[in-house]
N, C-alpha and C positions, 0 to 999 in steps of 0.2 A: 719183604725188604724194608727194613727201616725208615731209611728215606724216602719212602714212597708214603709211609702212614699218613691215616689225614685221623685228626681227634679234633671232633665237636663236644665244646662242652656250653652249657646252659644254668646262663647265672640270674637267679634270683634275687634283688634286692629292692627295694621299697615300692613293691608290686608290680616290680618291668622286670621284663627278662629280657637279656641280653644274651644273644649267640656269637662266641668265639670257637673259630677254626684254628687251628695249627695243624702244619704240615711241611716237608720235608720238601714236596714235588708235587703237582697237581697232578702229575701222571698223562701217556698218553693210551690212544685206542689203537685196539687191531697190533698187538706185540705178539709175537711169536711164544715169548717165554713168560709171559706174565699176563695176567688178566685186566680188563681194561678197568677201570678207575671207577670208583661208587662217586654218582656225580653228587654234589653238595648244592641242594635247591635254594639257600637262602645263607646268608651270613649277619653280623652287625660290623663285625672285623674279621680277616682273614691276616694271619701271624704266618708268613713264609721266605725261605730262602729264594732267591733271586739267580740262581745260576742265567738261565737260559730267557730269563726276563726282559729283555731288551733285541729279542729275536724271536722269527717264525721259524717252526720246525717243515722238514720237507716232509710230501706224503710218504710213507713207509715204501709205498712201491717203487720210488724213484731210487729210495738209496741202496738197496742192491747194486743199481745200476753205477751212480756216483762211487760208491766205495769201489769196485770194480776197476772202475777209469782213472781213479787214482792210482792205484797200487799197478794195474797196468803202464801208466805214465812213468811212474818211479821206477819199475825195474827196466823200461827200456831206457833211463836215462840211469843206469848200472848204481840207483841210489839203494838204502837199506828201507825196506818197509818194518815199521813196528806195530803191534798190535797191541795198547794193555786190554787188558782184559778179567774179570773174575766171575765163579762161579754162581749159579743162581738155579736153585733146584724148588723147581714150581710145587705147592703146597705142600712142602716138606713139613713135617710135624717133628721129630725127631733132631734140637742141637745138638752142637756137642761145646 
């Protein structure tokens, strides 16, 4: 998944090396559909997008539960549940 990529590069200049990260998503652990994250032991800079940066994610096991309680609340109060949603097919090698 793209946005998930992390690229380390390692820059050479008047005898220092300097480690830059970029990435899309730091990624989490334990997903059903995707493999959990190559953790990055060290950085100088780290270059990323901030969606969820100013929040804790819940444990995985809880939001079965949560998304459940929601969509249960909404249809007894006769609301519309929407789901977006898109494909992700795990170590696919094959685009198109």
């Amino acid at each position: 998944m793209l946005g998930s990529a992390i690229i380390e590069i390692w820059i050479q200049e008047d005898g220092k090396t300097t480690k830059l990260v970029f990435t899309g998503d730091l990624g989490n652990n334990d997903l059903p559909l995707l493999d959990s994250p190559t953790m990055i032991s060290n950085a100088d800079y780290v270059i990323m997008e901030s969606t969820y940066g100013n929040r804790l994610h819940i444990r995985n096991d809880n939001k079965a539960e949560a998304f459940l309680d929601i969509v249960s609340e909404t249809l007894e109060k006769n609301g519309t549940v929407v789901i977006p949603s898109f494909a992700v097919r795990k170590n696919s090698r094959n685009f198109i």
